[in-house]
Backbone as numpy.savetxt, mean C-alpha at the origin, in Angstrom:
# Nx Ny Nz CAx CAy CAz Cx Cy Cz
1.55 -17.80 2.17 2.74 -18.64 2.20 3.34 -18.54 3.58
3.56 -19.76 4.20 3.96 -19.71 5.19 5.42 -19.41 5.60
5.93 -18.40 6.68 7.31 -17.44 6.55 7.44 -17.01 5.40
6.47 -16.48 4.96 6.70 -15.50 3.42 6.86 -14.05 4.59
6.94 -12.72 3.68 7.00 -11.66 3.94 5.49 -10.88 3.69
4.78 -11.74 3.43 3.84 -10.72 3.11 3.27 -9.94 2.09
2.57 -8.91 1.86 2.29 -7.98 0.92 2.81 -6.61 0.97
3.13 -6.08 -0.07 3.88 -4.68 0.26 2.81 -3.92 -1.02
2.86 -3.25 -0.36 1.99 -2.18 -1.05 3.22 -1.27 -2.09
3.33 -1.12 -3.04 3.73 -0.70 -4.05 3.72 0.70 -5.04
2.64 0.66 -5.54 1.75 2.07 -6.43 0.61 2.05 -5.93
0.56 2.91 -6.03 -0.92 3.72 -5.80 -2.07 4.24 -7.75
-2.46 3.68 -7.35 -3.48 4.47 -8.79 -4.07 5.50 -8.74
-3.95 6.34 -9.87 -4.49 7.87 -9.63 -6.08 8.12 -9.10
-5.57 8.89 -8.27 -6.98 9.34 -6.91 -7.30 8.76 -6.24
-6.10 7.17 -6.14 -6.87 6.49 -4.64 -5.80 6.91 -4.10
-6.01 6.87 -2.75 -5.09 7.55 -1.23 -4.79 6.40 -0.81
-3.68 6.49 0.44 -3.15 5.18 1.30 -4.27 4.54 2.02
-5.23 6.11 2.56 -6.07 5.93 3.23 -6.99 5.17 2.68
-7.65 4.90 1.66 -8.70 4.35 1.15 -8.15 2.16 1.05
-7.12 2.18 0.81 -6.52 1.06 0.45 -6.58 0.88 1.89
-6.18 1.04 2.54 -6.16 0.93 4.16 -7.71 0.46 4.86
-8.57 1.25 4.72 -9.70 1.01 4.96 -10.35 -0.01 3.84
-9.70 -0.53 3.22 -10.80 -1.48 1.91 -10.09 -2.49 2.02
-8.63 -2.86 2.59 -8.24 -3.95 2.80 -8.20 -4.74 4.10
-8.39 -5.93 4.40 -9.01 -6.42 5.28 -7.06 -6.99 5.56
-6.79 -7.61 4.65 -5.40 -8.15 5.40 -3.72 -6.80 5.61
-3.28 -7.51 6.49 -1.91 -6.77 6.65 -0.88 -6.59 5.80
-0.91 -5.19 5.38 0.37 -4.49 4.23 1.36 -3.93 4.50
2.64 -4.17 4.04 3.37 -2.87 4.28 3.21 -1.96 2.97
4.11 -1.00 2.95 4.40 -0.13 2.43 5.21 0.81 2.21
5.43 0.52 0.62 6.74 0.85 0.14 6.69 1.68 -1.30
6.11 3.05 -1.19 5.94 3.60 -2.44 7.00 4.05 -2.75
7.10 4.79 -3.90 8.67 5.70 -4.42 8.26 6.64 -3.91
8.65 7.98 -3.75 8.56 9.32 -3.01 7.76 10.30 -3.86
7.62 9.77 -5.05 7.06 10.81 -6.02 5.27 10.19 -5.25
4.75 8.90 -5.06 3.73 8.61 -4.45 3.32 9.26 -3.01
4.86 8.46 -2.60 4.54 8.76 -1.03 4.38 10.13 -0.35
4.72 11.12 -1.59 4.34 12.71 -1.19 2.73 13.36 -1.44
2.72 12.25 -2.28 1.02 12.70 -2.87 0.19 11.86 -1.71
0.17 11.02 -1.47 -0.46 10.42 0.01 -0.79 10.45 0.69
């Protein structure tokens, strides 16, 4: 969508890492987990 915001990265599913989503996605994310995620990460 054009002047949309994008994709935000959200949850994570158990035992995948930021890192793996990072490397398996081809387009641009942000990221915005809750802290209980973003510590396991």
């Amino acid at each position: 969508k054009k002047g949309g915001s994008g994709m935000t990265l959200i949850e994570l599913a158990d035992g995948v890492t930021l890192d793996e989503i990072t490397a398996k996605t081809q387009a641009a994310f942000k990221v915005n987990l809750n802290s209980k995620q973003s510590n396991a990460a």
